[in-house]
C-alpha positions, 0 to 999 in steps of 0.5 A, a space after each residue: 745510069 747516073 745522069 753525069 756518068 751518061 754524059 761522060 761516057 757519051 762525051 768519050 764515045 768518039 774517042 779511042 780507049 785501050 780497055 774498057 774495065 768498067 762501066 756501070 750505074 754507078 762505077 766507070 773504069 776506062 784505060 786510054 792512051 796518055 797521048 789523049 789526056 788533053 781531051 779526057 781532060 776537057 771532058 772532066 773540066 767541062 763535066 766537073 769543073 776544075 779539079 778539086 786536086 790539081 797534080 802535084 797537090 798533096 791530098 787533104 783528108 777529104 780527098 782521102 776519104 772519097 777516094 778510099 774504096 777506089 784505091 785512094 789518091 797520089 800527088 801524082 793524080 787529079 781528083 774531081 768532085 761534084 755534088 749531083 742530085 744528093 750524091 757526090 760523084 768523082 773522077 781520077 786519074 791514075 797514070 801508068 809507070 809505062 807513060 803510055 796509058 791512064 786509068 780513068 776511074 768515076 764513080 758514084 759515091 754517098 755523101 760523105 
């Protein structure tokens, strides 16, 4: 498993999830509850570093590109991106119209 992928989900082992979707080598999909987006989102900072796109940004062509295969990226959402070990890995957030639920979405993608 991707070394980065290992510390997150070790990071949220603690922490309530409403589904766990997906978690591989080199994909992760979790479902958690809004009322801990505080904490996921310390985890993704202390991980990542502050977002490459903050909410309320409107997404570059870069930020496209990397979130095309995962179901591309909103306003509405913040992207994190890293360069790890000759890959480049990223995290999302997508929030649900029912304000109660995100979908944290990571993965592990080739250089662009």
């Amino acid at each position: 498993m991707n070394t980065m992928i290992k510390e997150i989900v070790r990071k949220i082992s603690g922490i309530k999830v409403y589904e766990e979707r997906s978690v591989t080598d080199e994909y992760v999909e979790i479902v958690f509850f809004n009322k801990d987006i505080d904490i996921w989102n310390k985890i993704l900072v202390d991980v990542f570093g502050p977002p490459k796109k903050a909410v309320g940004i409107k997404p570059d062509k870069e930020d496209l590109a990397l979130t095309k295969n995962c179901g591309g990226i909103w306003d509405n959402q913040p992207l994190f991106k890293k360069d790890v070990d000759g890959e480049v890995m990223i995290a999302m957030f997508w929030p649900w119209q029912d304000e109660e639920h995100t979908t944290l979405k990571m993965s592990v993608l080739k250089r662009l």
